[in-house]
N, C-alpha and C positions, 0 to 999 in steps of 0.2 A: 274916709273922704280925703283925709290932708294926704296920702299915700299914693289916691291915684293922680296924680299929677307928677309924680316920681314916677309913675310904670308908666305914663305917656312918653314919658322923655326917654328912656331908655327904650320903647318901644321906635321913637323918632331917630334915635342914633345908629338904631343897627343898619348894618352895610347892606348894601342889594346883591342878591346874588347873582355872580355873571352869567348871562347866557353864552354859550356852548355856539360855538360857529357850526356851519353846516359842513357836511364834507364836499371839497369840491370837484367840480364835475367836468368831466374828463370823455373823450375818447378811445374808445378798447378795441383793439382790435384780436381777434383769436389767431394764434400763426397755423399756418398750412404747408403741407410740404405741395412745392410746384415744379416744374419742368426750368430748370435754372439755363438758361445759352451759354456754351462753352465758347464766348468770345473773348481776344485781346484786342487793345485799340493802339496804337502805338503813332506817332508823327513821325511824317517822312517827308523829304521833298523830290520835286520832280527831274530827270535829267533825262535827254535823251542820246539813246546807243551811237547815237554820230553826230557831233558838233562839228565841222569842218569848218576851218577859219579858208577861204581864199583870198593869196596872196598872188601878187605881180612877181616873176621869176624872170624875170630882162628888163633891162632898165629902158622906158617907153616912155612915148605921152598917150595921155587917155582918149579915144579918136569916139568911140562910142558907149554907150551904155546900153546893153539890149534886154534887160530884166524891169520887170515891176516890182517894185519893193512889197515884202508879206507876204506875195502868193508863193505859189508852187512852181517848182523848175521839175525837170526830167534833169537824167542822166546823161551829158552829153550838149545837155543847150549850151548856145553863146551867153556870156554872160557880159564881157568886157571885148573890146576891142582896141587893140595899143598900134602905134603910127607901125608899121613893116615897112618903111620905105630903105630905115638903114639894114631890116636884115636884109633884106631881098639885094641889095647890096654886098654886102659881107658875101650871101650865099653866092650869088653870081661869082665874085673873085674868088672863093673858096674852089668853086668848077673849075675854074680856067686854072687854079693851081694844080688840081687834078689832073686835069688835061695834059698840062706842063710835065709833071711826074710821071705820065704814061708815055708820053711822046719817047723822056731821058731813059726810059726803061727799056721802051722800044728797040733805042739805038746801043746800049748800054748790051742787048743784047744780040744785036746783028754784030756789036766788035768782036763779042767773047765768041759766037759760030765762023767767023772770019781768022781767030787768033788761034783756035783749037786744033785746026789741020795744020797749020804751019808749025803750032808748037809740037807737035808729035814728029816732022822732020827735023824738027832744030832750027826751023827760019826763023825764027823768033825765038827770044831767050823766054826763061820760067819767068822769069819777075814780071815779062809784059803778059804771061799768059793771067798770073795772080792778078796784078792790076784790072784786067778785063774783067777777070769773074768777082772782084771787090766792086768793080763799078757798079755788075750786074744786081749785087746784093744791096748796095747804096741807093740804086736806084728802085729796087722794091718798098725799102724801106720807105723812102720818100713818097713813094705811091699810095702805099696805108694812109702815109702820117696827113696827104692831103684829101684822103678819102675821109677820114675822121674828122679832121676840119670841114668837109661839105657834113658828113651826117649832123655835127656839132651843128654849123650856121641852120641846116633845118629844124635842128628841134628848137632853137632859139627863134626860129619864124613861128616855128605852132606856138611859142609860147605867148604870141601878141592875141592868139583867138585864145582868151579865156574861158574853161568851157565847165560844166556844174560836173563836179567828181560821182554825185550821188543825187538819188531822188529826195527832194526835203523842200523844209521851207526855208526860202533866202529872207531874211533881214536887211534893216539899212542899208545903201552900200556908204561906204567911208571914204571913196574919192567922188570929183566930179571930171567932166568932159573937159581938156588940157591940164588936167592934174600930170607932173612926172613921177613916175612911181618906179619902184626897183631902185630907184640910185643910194647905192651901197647899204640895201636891206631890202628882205622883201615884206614889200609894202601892204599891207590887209586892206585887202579892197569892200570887202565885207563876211556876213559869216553865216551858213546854214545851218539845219538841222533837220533829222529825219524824225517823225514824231508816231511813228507809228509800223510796229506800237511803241510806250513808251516805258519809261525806266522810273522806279520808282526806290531811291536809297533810303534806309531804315537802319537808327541805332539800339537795339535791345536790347536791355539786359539780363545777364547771365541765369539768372533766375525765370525770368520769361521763356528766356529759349529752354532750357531745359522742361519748363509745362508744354510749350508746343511741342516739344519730342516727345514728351511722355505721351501727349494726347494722339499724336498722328499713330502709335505705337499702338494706344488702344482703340483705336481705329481700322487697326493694318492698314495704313497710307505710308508713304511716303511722304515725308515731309515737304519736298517739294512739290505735294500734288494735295496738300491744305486747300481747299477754296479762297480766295482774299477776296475782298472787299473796299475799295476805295471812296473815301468820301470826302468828297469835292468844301472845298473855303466853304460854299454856301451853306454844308450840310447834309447834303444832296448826294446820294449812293450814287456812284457811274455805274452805268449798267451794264456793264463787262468785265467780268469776275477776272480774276489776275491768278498769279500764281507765284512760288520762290523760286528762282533761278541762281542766287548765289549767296555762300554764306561765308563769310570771310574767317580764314584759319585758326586765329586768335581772338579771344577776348584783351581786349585794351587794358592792361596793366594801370593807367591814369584814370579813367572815368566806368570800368567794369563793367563794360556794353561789346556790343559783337556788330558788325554794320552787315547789315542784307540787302538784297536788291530782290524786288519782286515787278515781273513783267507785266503792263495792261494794255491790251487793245485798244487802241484810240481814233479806230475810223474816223469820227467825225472832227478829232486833230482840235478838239476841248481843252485838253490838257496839254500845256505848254511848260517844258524847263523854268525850273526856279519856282514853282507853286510849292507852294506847301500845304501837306495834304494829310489825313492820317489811315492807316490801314486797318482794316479789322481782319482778325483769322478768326473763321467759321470752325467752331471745335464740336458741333454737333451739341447735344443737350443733355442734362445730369440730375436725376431731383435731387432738391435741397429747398434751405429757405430762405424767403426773403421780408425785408422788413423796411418800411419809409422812412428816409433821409432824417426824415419832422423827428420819428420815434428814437433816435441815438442823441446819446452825450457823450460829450470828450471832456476828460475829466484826468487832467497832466498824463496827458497823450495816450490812455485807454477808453476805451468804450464801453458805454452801460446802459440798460434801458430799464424802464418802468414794468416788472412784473404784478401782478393783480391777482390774488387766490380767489378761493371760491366766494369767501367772505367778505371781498371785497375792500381787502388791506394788500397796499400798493409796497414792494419790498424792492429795492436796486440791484442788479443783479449783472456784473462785467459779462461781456461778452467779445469773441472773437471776429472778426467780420474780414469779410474777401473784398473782391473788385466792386466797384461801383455802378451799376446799369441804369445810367439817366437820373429818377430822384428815388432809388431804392439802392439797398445794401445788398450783400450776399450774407449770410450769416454762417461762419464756419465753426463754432462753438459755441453752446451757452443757452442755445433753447431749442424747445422739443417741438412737436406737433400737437397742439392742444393745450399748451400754456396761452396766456394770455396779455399783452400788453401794452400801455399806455400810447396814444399814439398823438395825440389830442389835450393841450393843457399840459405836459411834462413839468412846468414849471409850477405848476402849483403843486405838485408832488411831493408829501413828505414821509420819510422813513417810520415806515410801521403804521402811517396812518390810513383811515378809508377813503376811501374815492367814490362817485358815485358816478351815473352814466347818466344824458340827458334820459331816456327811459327810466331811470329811478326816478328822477327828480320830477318828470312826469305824475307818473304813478304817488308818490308823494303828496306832490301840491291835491290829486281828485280826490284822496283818501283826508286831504286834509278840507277839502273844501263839503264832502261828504260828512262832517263831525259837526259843522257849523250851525248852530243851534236857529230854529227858523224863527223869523223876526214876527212880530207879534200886527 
């Protein structure tokens, strides 16, 4: 009797034994080999095949304006009207200088037909026959040099009707009505552009461009004849496939990019110069595998995800991964078709240990509520 009270105490000291946490419970996904899209997405901005700045080419005042700013011109509309009162001026005296020149040519040449018979008798010395037929020659000359000055004072009259070089859309204009313009530069009265179709400039790099050649190759395309894709600020596919039209000789020695221009249809004249917009190249389709955004870790700049055996122990395992398509991976080494892995919970993952799936843990709790001894 005096002993047990000693085995109570030491019965009272000993430690509890810890319970064992559960394993935690995770998301699995099984990988699958799928139909992977051979696309590149790349940023580009917009420019269009003709910018035309129109400027004042004679120095004028500004008489009218005959454009709406933003719309569309034709080829050939008015656009500006500049005062013609001094050319029509100039032209007119440039005529009568004309006229003046034809008259002296005239007579320049009834002397030389009057001096030419006499000088073959001798009435006349050589030096007066010379003189005649210099006049003659002086007088032609003079003739041109005022014909050039009348062609001159016309074109300087057309140049008051300013007229649209191209079909496009006009912008701002930059003068208003009695602005002078032309005096000692020509003056930008405003500036168009034709938008349709339109121009689409792209810097890619050296590495990119060589997989679309490889791809157009297995393809048998032409590179130039890729499908594109443009997708607008909002998002939003344009629904007029484009194509490459130019790829520039060189890659850039400073930033190891290549600049391309690819062409889009722009009927409805949506797309305006200066957007920035990015391109897709349609490469056709390739199995492989894919795996969500959630299921990857970056881990001092590789990639690793959560593998699962049969048994249900979770092991890390690097992996290679391609382009990115919205919130999934490409996976280009490092797992098969019918591995399995974590996709759900990664953080609570640890090396070598088990994981369990809401279906286990399911299954679990019924089996455990099945054992429960029935209450009396």
């Amino acid at each position: 009797m005096a002993a047990l009270p000693a085995v109570f105490m030491l019965a009272g000291c000993k430690k509890p034994v810890p319970q064992t946490l559960p394993p935690p419970v995770v998301g699995i996904l099984e990988i699958k080999e799928s139909e992977i899209s051979m696309t590149a997405s790349i940023i580009g901005q917009l420019d269009s095949p003709q910018n035309v700045e129109i400027r004042a080419r004679v120095e004028a005042f500004v008489e009218k304006i005959c454009f709406t700013e933003g719309y569309n011109v034709k080829q050939g509309d008015l656009l500006f009207e500049l005062d013609k009162k001094p050319f029509v001026e100039r032209l007119a005296a440039s005529k009568a200088d004309q006229a003046k020149a034809d008259a002296g040519l005239k007579k320049a040449e009834a002397d030389l037909a009057r001096i030419k018979p006499l000088a073959g008798t001798g009435a006349v010395s050589k030096q007066d026959l010379d003189n005649a037929t210099a006049a003659v020659d002086a007088a032609k000359a003079s003739l041109e040099a005022a014909k050039a000055k009348v062609e001159s004072s016309q074109i300087d009259l057309g140049y008051c009707d300013v007229r649209s070089p191209i079909n496009g859309l006009i912008g701002a204009k930059e003068v208003s009505v009695g602005d002078l313009v032309g005096k000692g530069q020509a003056t930008l009265l405003a500036t168009m552009s034709s938008l349709n179709p339109i121009w689409c400039y792209c810097n890619i790099a050296e590495v990119d461009f060589i997989k679309i050649k490889n791809r157009a190759l297995e393809l048998g395309l032409d590179i130039g004849k890729l499908p594109l894709t443009l997708v607008l600020p909002n998002g939003q596919d344009h629904p007029e496939r484009g194509k490459l039209v130019f790829f520039d000789r060189a890659v850039s020695t400073k930033t190891g990019t290549m600049r391309v221009r690819a062409e889009f249809p722009n009927p409805t004249e949506i797309l305006r110069p200066g957007m920035f917009v990015r391109v897709r190249f349609e490469g056709g389709t390739r199995p492989g595998i894919q795996i969500p955004e959630r299921a990857v870790m970056e881990i001092q700049g590789k990639a690793f995800v959560w593998v699962v055996d049969d048994k249900r122990i979770a092991t890390q395992r690097p992996i290679r991964l391609g382009e990115q398509k919205d919130s999934r991976f490409v996976v280009l080494e490092g797992l098969k078709p019918g591995e399995r892995i974590v996709v759900e919970g990664v953080n609570k993952v640890r090396e070598g240990a088990p994981v369990m799936t809401p279906a286990d843990l399911a299954a679990h709790a019924g089996g455990a509520a099945g054992k429960q001894p029935a209450k009396p």
